[in-house]
N, C-alpha and C positions, 0 to 999 in steps of 0.2 A: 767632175760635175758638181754643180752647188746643191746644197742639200739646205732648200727654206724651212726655217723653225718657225716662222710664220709668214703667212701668208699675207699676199698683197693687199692693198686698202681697197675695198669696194668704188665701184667709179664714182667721179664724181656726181654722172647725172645721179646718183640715189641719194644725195643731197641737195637740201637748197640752194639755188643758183649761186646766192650771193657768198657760200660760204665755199673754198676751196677743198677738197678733199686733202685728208695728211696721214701719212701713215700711223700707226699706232707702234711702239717699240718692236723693232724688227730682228733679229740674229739672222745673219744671212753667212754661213759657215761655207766656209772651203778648207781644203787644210794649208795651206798660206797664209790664211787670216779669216779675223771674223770678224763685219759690221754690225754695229748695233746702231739704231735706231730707235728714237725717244720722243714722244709727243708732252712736251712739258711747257710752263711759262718762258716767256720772252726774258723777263727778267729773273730769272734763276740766277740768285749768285754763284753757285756751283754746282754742276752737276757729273756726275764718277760713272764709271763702269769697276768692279772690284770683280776680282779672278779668284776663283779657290779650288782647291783640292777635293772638298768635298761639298753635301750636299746638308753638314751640318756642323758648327765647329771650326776649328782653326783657324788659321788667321789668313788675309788675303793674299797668296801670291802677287798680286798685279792689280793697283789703282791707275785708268785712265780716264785724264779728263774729257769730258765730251764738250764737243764746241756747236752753236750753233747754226744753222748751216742754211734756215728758213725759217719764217714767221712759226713757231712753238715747234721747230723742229730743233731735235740737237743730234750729232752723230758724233760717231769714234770708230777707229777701224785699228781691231789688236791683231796685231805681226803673227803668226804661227799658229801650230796646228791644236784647238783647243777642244776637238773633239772627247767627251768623259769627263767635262770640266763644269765645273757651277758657275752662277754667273749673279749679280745683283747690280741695281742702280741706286743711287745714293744721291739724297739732293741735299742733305743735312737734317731730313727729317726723318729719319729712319732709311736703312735697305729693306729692300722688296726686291720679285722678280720682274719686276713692271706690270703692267694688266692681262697682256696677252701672250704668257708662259705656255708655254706647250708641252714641259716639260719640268718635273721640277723635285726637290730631295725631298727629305723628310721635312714632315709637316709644312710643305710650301714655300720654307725661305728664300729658299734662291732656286734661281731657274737652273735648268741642267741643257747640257749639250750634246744629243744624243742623233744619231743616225735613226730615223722614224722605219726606213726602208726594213732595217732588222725587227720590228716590231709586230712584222704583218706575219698573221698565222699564217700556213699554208694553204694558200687556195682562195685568198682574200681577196685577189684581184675579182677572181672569179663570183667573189659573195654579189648577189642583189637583193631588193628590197622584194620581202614576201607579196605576192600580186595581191591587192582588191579594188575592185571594180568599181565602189563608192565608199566613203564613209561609213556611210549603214551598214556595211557588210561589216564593220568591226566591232568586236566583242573584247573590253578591254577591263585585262586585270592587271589594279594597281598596288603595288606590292616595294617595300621595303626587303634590302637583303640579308638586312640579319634577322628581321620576324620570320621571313619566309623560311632559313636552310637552319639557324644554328640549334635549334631542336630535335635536328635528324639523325639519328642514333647512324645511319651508313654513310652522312655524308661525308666526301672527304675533305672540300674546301668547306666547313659551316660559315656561316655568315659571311661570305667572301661571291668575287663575282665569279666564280669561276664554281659555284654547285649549281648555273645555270647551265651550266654544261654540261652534269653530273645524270646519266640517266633515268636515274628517278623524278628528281626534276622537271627534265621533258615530258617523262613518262606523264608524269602526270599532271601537267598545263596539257598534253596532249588529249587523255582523257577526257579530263572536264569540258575541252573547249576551246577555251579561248583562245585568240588568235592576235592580241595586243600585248605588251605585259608595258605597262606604267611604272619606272622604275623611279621611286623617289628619288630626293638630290643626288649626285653619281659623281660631280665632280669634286675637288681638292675644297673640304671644309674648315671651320676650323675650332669645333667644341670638342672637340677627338684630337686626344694626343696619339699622334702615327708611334710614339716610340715608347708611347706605354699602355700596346693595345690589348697586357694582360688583366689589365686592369677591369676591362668590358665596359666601358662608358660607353653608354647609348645616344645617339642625336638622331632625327631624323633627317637633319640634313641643309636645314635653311638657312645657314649662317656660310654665303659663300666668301671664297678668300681668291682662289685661280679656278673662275670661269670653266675656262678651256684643259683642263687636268684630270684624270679620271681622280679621286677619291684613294688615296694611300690604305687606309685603315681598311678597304674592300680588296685587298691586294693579298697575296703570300708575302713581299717584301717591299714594304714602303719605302725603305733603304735605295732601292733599287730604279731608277727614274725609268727603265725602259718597261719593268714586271707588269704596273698598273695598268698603264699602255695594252699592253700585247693581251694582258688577259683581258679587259676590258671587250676588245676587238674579239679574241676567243669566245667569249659570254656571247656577244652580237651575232658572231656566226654560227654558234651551237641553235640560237634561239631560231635565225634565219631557215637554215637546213631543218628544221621544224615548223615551218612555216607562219613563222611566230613576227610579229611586228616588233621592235624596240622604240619605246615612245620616253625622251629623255624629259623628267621636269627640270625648267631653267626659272633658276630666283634672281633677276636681274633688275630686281625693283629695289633692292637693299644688300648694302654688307653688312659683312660680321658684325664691325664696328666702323666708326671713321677717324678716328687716330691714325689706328694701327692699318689700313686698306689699303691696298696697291693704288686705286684710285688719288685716294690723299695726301699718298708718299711720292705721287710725280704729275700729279696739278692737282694745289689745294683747292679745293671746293666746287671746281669747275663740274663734276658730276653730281653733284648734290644739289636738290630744290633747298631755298630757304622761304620762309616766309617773311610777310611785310616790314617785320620789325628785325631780321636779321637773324631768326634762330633756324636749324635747322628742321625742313619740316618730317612729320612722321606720320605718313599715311599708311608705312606701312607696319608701323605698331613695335617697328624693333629698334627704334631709335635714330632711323635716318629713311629718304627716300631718293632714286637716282632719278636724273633728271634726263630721261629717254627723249625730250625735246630739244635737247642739245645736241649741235651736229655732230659731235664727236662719241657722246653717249648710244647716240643714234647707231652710229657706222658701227661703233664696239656690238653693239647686239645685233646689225647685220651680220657682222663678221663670225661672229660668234657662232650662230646659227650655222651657216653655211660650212665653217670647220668642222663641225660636229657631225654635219651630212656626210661632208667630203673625205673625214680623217674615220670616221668610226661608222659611220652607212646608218646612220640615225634615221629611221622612220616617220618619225612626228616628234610634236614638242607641248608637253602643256607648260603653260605660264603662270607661274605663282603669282598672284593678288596683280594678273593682268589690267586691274584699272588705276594702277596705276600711272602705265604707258599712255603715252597719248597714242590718239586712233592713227595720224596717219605715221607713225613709227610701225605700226604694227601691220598696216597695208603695206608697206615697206618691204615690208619683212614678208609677207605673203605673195608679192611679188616676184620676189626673189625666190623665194623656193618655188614656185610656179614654173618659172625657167629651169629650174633643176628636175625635178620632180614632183605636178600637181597631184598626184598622192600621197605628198607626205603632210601629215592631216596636223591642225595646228587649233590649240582649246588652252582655255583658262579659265580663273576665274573672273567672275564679272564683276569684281567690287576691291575695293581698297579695305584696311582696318582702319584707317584713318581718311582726317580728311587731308587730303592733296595741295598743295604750293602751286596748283595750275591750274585754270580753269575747267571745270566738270564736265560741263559741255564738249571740252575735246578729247576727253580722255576711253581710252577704250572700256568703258564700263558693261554691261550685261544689255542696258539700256540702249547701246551704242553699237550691238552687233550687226543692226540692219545696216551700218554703214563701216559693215569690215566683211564684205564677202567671201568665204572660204576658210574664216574664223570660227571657231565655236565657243558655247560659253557652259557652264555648269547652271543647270536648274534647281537653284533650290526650293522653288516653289514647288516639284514634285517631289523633291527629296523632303521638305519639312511637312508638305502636304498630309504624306504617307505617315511618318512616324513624329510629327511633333516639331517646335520651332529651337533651332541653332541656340537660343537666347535662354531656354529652360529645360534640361533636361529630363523634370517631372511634368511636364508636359507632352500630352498623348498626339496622337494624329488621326487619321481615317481610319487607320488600325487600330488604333483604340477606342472608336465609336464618335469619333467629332466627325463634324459634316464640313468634308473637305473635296465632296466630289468635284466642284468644277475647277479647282487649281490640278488635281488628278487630269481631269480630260485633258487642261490646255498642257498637260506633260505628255498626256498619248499620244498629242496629236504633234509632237517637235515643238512646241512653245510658237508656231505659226498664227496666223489669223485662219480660225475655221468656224465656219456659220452656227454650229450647234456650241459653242465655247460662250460663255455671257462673263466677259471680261471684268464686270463688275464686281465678280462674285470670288474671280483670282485671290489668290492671297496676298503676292507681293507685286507682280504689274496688271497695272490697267492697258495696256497694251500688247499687241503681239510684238514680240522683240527679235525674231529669228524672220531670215527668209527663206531656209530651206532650214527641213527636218534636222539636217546634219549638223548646223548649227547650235542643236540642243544637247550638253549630256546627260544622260537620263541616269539617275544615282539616289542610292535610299543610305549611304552609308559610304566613306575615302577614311583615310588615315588619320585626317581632323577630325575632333568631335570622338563622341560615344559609337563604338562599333554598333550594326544592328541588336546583335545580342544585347549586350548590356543597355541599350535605351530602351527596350521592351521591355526590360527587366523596372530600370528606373521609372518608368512612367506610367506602367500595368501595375499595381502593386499585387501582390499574390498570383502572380501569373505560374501559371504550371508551366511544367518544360512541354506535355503536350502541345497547350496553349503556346507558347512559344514558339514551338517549331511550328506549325500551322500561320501564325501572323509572320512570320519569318519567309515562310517560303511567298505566300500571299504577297508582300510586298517587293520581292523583287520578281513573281510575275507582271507587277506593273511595270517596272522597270525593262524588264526584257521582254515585252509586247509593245513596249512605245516606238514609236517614230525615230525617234532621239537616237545617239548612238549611246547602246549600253556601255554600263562603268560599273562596276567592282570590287571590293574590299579584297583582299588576298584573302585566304583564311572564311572568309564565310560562309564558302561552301562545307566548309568542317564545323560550324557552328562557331564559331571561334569566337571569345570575350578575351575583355583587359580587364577583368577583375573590375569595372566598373568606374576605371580610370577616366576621363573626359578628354585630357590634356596629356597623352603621352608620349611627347616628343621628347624627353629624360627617363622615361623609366625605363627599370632594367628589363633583362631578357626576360623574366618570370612575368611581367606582365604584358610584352610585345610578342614575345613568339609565336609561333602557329602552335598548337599543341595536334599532333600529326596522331595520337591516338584516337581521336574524334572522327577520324576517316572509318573505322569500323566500328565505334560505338556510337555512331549516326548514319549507317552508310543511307540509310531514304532521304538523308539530308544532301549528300553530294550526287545520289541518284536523279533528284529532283535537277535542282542547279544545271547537272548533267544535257538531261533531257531537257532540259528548257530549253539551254544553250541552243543544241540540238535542233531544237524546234523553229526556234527564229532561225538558225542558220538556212534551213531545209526549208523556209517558206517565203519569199522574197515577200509576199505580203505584208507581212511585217518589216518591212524594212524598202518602204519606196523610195526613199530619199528626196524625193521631190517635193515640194508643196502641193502644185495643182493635184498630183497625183494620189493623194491624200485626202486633199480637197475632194477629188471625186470619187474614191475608193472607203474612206474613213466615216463611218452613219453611227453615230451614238443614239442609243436605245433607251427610250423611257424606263425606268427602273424605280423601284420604292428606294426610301433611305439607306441608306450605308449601301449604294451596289452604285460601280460602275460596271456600265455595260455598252460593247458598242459591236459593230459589224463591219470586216473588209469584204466587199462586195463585187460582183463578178470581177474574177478572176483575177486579184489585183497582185500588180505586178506578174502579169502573166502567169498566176501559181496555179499548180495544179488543183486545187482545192477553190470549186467556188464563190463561196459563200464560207467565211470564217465567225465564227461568235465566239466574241468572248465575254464574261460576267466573272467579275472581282465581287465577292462576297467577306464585307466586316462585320456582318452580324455574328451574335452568337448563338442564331437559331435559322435554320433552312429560309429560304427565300425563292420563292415563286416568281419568274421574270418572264414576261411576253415577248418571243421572239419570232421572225416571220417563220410563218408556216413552213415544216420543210421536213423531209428524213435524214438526218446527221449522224453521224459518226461520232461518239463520246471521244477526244483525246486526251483530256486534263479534265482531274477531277477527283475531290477529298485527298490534296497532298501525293498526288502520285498522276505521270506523264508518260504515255503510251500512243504511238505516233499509228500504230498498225490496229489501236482502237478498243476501245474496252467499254464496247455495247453503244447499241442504237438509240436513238431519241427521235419519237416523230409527231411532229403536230407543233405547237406554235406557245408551249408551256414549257419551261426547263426550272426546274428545282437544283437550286444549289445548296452546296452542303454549306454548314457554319465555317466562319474564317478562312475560305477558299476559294481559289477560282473553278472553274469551268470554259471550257474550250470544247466546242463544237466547228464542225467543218460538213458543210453535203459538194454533192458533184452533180446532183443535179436537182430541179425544183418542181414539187405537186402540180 
């Protein structure tokens, strides 16, 4: 039986009529022989298949040249059995393993040729995707693998994919909550040397090289083309069997570099935008941008996607600096996994670093979600709302006593059109931009930028760790009471700081790590987080998913300065809990707020969340404490 090292080309209806579908470099291995398949220029003076022994080093057993066989098709079919063997293409601009390696040696040079079938843990057939019923049901924490494990005095893989499997690990995403984990970049990068990983050089990850390849340097043996592979899949099924989502980020808007890029080493330029005048453009801030409007750019990130379902049971996908895609490559693409499974939930970002070589108007920007159904986007209007703008890190937010409440609301309410929201008053749109809730994510803090900790610190000057922890939990009650689907920092339910770093996608472990002793020298800090979790999970009211349902369940409450306050109202989303209030408090003195009349049940309140209640409140006055919320709930009404 043939054993495909990659798979087939997406049909061609998922391309424009006029343009034919072609495959992307293909290995199609038997042990008699093995085809390779190459999507390159027509006029290529020459183009090679080269044979090696290994995955790094020595010289080519076996140069074949490949012939063209179709419009930018070129093929070669090598005699015997080349099962354990490396592989490269060569057009005289460098070897690579072509774009769409599936497998490949140290540090990515050459592809490898491995049986995939040996790679599946036990019982993999059997893995599925953890069930949820909507987007809003997900609670997602986005976390790096080396911040996350290699400060863990027990663990045994540190910073490797395989201490997601480790039970402490579980144990405790199990704990806390959460039910996504957001794993930053995961596949074959390339600021990490795989063979000098005593070194400890840090990336985060954005500098992709092979797409389709788990990440060597997250492995026990990068050496080894099948190890990455298999523990990779181990990771996914430990998390799965926890009931845990895997959401992979894919950076498909920029390589590493464009010299050196699989891309450029087997059609020049044809994936890259340029601009007017012939340079290449850089939207996305790191020196190049791919040009996702192109049909073959196009197919590469269908294909992409769908391997990553198909080969490793990927859950969702966020999209790094997603505007730079254009919209309908990205409907595409949610079409597509639509037919596979429309629960695997699919977000990015809504903006470019730069500006784009392609019309704005088409491009999937934040702006542009109402016309990408079943896409989400990141809101930074509630995330800069709350603690200050992206742009100045000495700059405060609603937590610091700026009047930020109605950018806050339109993040309660999923970034939708809601009657009590005055659009004008938003921070960064004048329009509503989502059309369902779940098209929002709701986030005070991701791996970019200043952690919560330290921008409270930067922008509060004198802030006490009291004070701190109080605005800390405070603003990701906004977060996790929103509409939106909540997001994350790994690490902040331990308090967790980068020393006040901004920008630390290089720095070492001492400033990325989790520092895991904070789990018992804050435990009211992970108890909170905890219980919040908890709280939205246990109360569908927060989380209708819907618009209209929102629309008619979602009542924001007249409030003095610095207080958001609003009410889910009978019964929303069938919760057991009538009538919900809640009231965000940034002052630094108690606040008086007029709520309807009613007998309630205290749940949340001065830094601390108790679902079974901690004391009554009755009549139509509720006093909140300084820098906190407040959560009320009745069952029935005066």
């Amino acid at each position: 039986m043939k054993i495909k090292l990659v798979f087939a080309s997406i049909l061609s209806m998922l391309l424009p009529q006029k343009v034919a579908a072609q495959p992307f470099q293909e290995v199609i291995y038997s042990p008699e022989k093995t085809v390779f398949t190459l999507f390159a220029p027509n006029d290529a003076k020459q183009v090679v298949v080269r044979i090696y022994d290994e995955g790094l080093g020595g010289k080519a057993k076996k140069s074949v040249k490949m012939k063209r066989i179709a419009n930018e098709q070129w093929q070669t079919t090598v005699k015997g059995d080349l099962m354990g063997k490396f592989y490269t293409f060569d057009m005289g601009l460098g070897e690579c393993p072509g774009v769409f390696a599936k497998a490949v040696g140290v540090n990515g040079k050459r592809g490898a040729i491995i049986d995939f079938s040996k790679t599946d843990p036990e019982g993999w057939n059997q893995d599925q995707h953890p069930v949820t019923k909507s987007p809003a049901d997900l609670v997602i924490y986005e976390m790096h693998h080396r911040d996350f494990s290699i400060n863990r005095k027990d663990a045994k893989y540190p910073g490797k994919f395989m201490a997601l499997t480790e039970p402490w690990a579980i144990s405790h995403l199990k704990e806390l909550g959460v039910n996504a984990i957001h794993i930053l970049p995961s596949y074959d990068y390339g600021s990490v040397d795989e063979t000098r990983l005593s070194d400890n050089k840090y990336n985060w990850g954005y500098d992709p090289v092979n797409y389709n390849v788990p990440e060597g340097g997250y492995s026990t043996d990068p050496y080894a083309p099948e190890v990455r592979i298999r523990e990779f899949k181990q990771m996914v099924k430990a998390l799965h069997e926890a009931g845990i989502r895997v959401i992979l980020d894919v950076v498909y808007n920029h390589t590493y570099d464009i010299e050196h890029s699989n891309f450029q080493r087997t059609y020049p330029d044809y994936y890259y935008r340029k601009t007017a005048d012939g340079q290449y453009s850089n939207g996305s801030g790191c020196g190049n941008e791919t040009a996702s409007d192109k049909p073959m750019m196009r197919q590469f990130m269908l294909e992409s996607v769908k391997y990553w379902i198909n080969e490793y049971h990927i859950d969702g996908f966020r999209f790094d600096l997603m505007g730079i895609h254009d919209i309908e490559t990205m409907n595409q693409i949610r079409a597509m996994v639509d037919a596979i499974d429309p629960t695997i939930y699919i977000y990015g970002e809504g903006w470019s670093a730069g500006t784009c070589a392609y019309p704005q108007e088409l491009l999937a920007m934040k702006a542009h979600i109402n016309q990408m159904p079943g896409i989400a986007a990141f809101s930074d209007e509630i995330r800069d709302a709350l603690r200050g703008p992206f742009s100045d890190d000495t700059v405060t937010g609603w937590i610091g006593g700026k009047d930020e409440t109605e950018s806050i609301k339109f993040g309660i309410a999923g970034a939708i059109q809601h009657p009590q929201i005055d659009m004008t008053k938003v921070n960064y749109s004048k329009a509503p931009w989502a059309l369902e809730p779940t098209q929002m994510i709701s986030y005070v803090s991701c791996h970019d930028d200043m952690c919560l900790v330290d921008r409270l610190k930067a922008s509060i000057p004198g802030i006490t760790e009291e004070e701190l922890i109080r605005l800390d939990l405070l603003a990701q009650t906004a977060v996790f009471t929103s509409q939106g689907v909540p997001f994350m920092l790994s690490g902040e339910e331990l308090l967790r700081d980068k020393k006040g770093v901004h920008n630390s996608f290089e720095s070492p472990d001492s400033i990325n790590q989790l520092d895991w002793s904070h789990k018992t020298k804050y435990p009211q800090v992970f108890a909170y987080y905890k219980n919040l979790i908890a709280l939205r999970k246990n109360h569908p009211a927060f989380r209708l998913g819907n618009a209209d349902l929102v629309r008619k369940h979602l009542e924001f409450l007249d409030a003095p300065a610095g207080i958001v306050a609003y009410r889910l109202k009978n019964y929303a989303g069938r919760d057991d809990w009538r009538d919900i209030i809640v009231i965000l408090n940034a002052n630094k003195a108690d606040v008086e707020v007029t709520i309807p009349n009613g007998d309630y049940t205290i749940v949340c309140s001065d830094g601390c969340i108790n679902e079974e209640g901690m004391g009554i409140l009755q009549g139509e006055k509720a006093v909140v404490s300084p820098q906190s919320a407040l959560i009320l709930h009745n069952t029935k009404l005066r």
